[in-house]
C-alpha positions as CSV (number, residue, x, y, z in Angstrom):
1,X,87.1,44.7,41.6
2,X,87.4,44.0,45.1
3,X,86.3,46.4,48.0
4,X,88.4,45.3,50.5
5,X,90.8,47.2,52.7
6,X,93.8,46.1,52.3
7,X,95.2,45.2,55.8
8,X,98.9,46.1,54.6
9,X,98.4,49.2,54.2
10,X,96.1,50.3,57.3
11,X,98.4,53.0,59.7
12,X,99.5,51.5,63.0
13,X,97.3,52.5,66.2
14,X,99.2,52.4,69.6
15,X,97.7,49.9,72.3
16,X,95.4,51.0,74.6
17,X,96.3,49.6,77.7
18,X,94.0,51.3,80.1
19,X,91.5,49.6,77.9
20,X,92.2,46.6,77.3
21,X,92.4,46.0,81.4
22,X,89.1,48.2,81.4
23,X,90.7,51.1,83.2
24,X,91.9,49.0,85.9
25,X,95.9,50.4,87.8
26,X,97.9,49.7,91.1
27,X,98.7,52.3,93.5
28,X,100.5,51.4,96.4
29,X,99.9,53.3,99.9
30,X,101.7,52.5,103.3
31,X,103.2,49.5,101.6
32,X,99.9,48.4,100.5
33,X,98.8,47.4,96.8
34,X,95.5,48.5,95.9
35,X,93.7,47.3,92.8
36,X,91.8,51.4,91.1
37,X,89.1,50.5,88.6
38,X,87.7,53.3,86.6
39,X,83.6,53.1,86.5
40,X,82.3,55.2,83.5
41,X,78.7,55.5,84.9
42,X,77.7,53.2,88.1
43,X,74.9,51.0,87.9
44,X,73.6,51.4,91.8
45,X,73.5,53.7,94.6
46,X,77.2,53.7,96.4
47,X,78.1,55.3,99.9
48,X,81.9,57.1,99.5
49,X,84.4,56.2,102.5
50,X,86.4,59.4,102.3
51,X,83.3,62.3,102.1
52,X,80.4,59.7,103.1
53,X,78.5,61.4,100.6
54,X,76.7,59.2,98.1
55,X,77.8,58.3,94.9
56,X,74.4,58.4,92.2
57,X,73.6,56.4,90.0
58,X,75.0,57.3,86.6
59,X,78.1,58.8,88.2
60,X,81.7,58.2,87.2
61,X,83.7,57.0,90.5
62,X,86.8,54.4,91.1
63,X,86.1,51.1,93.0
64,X,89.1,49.9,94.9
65,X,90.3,47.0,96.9
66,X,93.2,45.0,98.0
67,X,94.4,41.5,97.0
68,X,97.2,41.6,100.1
69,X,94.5,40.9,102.5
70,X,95.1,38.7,105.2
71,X,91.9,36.3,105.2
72,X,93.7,36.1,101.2
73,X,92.5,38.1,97.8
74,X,88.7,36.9,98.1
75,X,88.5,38.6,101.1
76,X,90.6,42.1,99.9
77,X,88.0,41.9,96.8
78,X,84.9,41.6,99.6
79,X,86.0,44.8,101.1
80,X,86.1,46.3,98.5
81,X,84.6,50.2,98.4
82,X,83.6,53.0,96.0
83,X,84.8,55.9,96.0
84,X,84.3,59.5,94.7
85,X,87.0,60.2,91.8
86,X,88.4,63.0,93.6
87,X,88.0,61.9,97.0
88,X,90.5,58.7,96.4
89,X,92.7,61.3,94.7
90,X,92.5,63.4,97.6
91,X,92.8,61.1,100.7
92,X,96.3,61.7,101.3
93,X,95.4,65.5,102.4
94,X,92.8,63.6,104.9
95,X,94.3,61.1,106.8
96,X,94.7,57.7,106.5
97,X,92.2,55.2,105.1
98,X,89.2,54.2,107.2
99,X,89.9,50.9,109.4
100,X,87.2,48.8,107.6
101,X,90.1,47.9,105.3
């Protein structure tokens, strides 16, 4: 008697697609297409553009860049910057994004 599970009759899951693309989104601001990638737990020391605090070592945070750059996407993915979760949420109620962009 075989032991096997029998692939016919296993239930259907749904795709994730956050992580198939590893938690990875577009948002688009002033026209702009950025490029949001969910870090579970960072692997360095990061400096946050919109609170300048730092982001520890361990911590959840997004990392975001742009591929509409003008120098083309090498360049956008360069600049790019981590940020506090709730910081890139709440930029909006801040101002616009620094100029380093």
């Amino acid at each position: 008697m075989s032991h096997r599970k029998d692939k016919r009759r296993q239930e259907f899951r749904p795709l994730n697609v956050g992580r198939i693309m590893n938690y990875t989104h577009y948002e688009e601001i002033d026209g702009i297409s950025y490029k949001v990638h969910q870090i579970k737990a960072g692997k360095k020391e990061y400096l946050c553009p919109g609170c300048q605090g730092r982001i520890f070592v361990g911590e959840s945070h997004v990392v975001v860049w742009t591929e509409d750059s003008l120098f083309g996407a090498q360049a956008g993915i360069a600049a790019r910057r981590h940020w506090h979760t709730n910081c890139w949420r709440g930029r909006s109620r801040r101002g616009p994004l620094p100029q380093r962009w």
